[in-house]
C-alpha positions as CSV (number, residue, x, y, z in Angstrom):
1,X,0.0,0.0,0.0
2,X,2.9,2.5,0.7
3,X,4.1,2.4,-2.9
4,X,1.1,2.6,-4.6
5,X,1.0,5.4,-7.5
6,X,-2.0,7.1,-6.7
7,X,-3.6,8.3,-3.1
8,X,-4.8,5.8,-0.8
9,X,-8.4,6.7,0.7
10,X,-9.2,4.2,3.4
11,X,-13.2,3.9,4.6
12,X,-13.4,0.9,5.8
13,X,-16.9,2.4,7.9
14,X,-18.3,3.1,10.9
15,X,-14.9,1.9,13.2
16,X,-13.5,4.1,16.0
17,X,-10.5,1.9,16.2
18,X,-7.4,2.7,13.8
19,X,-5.7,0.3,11.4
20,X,-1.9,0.3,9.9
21,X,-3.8,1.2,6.9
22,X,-5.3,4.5,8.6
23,X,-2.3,5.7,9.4
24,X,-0.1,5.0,6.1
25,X,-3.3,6.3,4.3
26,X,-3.5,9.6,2.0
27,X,-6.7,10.3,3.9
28,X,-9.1,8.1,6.5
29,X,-12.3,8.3,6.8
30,X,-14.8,7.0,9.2
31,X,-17.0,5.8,6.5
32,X,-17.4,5.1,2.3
33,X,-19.8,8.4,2.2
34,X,-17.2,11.0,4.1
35,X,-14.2,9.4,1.8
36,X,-16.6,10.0,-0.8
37,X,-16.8,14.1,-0.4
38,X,-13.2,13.7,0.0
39,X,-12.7,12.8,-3.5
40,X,-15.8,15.2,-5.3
41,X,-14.1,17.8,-3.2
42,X,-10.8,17.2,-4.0
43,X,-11.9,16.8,-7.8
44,X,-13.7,20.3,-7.7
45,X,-10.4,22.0,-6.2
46,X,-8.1,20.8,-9.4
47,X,-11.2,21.3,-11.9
48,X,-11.2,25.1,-10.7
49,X,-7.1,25.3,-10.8
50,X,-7.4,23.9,-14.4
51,X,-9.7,26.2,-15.4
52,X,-7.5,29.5,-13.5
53,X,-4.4,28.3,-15.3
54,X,-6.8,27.6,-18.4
55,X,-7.7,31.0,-18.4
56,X,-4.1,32.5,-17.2
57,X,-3.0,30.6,-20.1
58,X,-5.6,32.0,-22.5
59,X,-5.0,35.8,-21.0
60,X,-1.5,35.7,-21.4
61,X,-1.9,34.6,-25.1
62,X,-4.4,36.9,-26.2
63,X,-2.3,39.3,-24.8
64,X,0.9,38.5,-26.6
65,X,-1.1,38.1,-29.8
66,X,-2.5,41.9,-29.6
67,X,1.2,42.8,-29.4
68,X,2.4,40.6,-31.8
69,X,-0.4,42.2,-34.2
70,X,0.6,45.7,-33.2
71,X,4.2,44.9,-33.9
72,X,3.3,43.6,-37.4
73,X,1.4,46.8,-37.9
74,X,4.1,48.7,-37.4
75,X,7.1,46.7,-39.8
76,X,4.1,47.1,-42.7
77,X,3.6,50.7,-41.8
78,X,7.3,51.2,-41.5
79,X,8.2,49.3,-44.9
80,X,5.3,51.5,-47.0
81,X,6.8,54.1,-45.8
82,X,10.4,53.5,-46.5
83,X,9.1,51.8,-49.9
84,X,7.3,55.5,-51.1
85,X,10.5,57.5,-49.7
86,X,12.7,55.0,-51.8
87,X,10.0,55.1,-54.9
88,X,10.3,59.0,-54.8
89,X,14.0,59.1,-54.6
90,X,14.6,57.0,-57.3
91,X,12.1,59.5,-59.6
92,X,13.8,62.4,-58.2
93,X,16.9,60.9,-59.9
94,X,15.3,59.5,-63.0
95,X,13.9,63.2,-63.7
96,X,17.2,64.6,-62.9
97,X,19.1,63.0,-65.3
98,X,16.6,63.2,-67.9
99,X,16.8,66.9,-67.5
100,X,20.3,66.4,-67.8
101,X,20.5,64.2,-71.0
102,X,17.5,66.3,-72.6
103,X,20.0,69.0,-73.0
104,X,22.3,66.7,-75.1
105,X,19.8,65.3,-77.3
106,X,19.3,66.1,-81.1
107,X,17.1,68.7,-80.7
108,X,18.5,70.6,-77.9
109,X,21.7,70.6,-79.7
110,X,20.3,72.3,-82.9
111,X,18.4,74.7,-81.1
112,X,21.9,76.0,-79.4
């Protein structure tokens, strides 16, 4: 009985005297009915600290997923930006040199 996996409830009913078993026991009770609320009891305690950590669990993750989407705002915003500042550069420079090779072309020549 002392290496047994699981808890040991002993109701063996309706005794006043104590066995070995009473005393090596998880938990003794005086009859099948009190070891009974034991166990529903016991059960309702780890049903409600599965459902706190269930819901810890869930807080925490819908919390890290708002952030995570805010993040991912943010790079998109941050790369359209940086993609329109690099777009306009590059036709700043495109009309500048086409200014500057306009001058040199067939036309601009003969009017000179």
């Amino acid at each position: 009985m002392c290496n047994l996996e699981v808890p040991l409830i002993l109701a063996i009913g309706h005794t006043s005297d104590k066995s070995i078993l009473d005393e090596i026991a998880y938990h003794s009770s005086k009859t099948p009915t009190d070891a009974a609320y034991v166990i529903i009891s016991s059960l309702e305690e780890r049903q409600m600290k599965i459902n706190d950590t269930y819901q810890y669990i869930s807080d925490i993750s819908k919390d890290q997923l708002s952030s995570i989407q805010i993040n991912i705002q943010w790079y998109y915003d941050e790369i359209c930006r940086l993609s329109r500042d690099k777009q306009e550069e590059i036709q700043k420079k495109i009309a500048s040199r086409y200014a500057s090779i306009s001058q040199f072309g067939p036309s601009s020549i003969l009017n000179k």
